[in-house]
C-alpha positions as CSV (number, residue, x, y, z in Angstrom):
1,X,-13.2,7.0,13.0
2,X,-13.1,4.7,9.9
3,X,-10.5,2.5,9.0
4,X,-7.6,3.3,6.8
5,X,-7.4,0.2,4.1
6,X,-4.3,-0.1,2.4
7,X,-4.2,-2.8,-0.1
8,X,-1.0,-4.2,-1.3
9,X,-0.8,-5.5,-5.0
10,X,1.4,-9.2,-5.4
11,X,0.9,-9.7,-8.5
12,X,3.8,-10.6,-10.8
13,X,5.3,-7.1,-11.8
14,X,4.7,-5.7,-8.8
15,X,5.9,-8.8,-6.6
16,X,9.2,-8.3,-8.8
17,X,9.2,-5.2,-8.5
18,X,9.4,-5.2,-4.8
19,X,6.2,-5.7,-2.9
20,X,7.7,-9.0,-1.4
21,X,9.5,-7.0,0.4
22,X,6.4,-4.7,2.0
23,X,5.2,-8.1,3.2
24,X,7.1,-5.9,6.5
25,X,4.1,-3.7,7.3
26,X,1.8,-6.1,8.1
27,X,3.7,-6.2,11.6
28,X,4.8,-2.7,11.3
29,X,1.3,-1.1,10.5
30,X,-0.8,-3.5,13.2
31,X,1.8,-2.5,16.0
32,X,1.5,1.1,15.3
33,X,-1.9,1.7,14.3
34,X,-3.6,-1.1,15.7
35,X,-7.2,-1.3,14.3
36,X,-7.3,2.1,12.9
37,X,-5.8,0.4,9.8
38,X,-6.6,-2.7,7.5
39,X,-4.1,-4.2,5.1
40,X,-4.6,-6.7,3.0
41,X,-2.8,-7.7,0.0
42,X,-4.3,-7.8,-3.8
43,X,-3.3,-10.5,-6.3
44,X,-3.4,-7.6,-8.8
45,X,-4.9,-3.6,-8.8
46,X,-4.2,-3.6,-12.7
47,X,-2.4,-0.4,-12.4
48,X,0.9,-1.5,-14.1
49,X,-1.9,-2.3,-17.3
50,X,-3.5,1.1,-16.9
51,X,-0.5,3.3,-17.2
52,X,2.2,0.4,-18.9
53,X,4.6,2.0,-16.9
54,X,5.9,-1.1,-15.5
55,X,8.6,0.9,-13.8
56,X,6.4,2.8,-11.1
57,X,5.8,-0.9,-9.7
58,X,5.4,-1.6,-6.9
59,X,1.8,-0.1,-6.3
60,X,-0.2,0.1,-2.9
61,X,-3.6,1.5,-2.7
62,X,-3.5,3.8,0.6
63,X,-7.7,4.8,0.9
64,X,-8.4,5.8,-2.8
65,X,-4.7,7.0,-3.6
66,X,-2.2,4.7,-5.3
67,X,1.5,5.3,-4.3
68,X,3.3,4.1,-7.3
69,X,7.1,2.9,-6.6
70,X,5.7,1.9,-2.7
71,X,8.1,1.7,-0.1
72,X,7.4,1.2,3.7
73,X,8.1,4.9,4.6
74,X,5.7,5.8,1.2
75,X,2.9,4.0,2.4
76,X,3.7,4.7,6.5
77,X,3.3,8.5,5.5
78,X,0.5,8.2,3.3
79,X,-1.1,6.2,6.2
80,X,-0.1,9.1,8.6
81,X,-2.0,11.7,6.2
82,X,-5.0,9.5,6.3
83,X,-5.3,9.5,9.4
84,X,-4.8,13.2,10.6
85,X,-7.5,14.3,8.1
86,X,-10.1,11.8,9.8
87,X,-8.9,13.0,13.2
């Protein structure tokens, strides 16, 4: 099975935004999915320059699809998804 890599943008809008606060998943998504999933956080995906919709910050990259306005349960779900269609 491959791995699921989320990547979680910090750079300034979206760290303002709210991805400070996603910093929980690290703990969260190695405690429930173990190795099956890779998160790592970005110092920018340059979606927020992209669109200019800095309100749909912040953005994590679940695979290849961006969750605009992440929260935890966003990206757990995405995650889940993921993972069901590679099982």
């Amino acid at each position: 099975m491959a791995k699921v890599n989320v990547k979680i943008c910090m750079g300034t809008t979206c760290f303002v935004m709210g991805s400070s606060q996603l910093h929980d998943l690290v703990d969260i998504v190695n405690k429930k999915y173990g190795e099956d999933v890779a998160i790592t956080g970005s110092t920018c995906l340059n979606y927020c320059t992209d669109t200019s919709e800095y309100s749909k910050a912040p953005y994590v990259k679940v695979n290849d699809i961006v969750i605009q306005e992440a929260t935890i349960d966003k990206v757990l779900q995405e995650i889940d998804k993921c993972l069901k269609q590679q099982g």
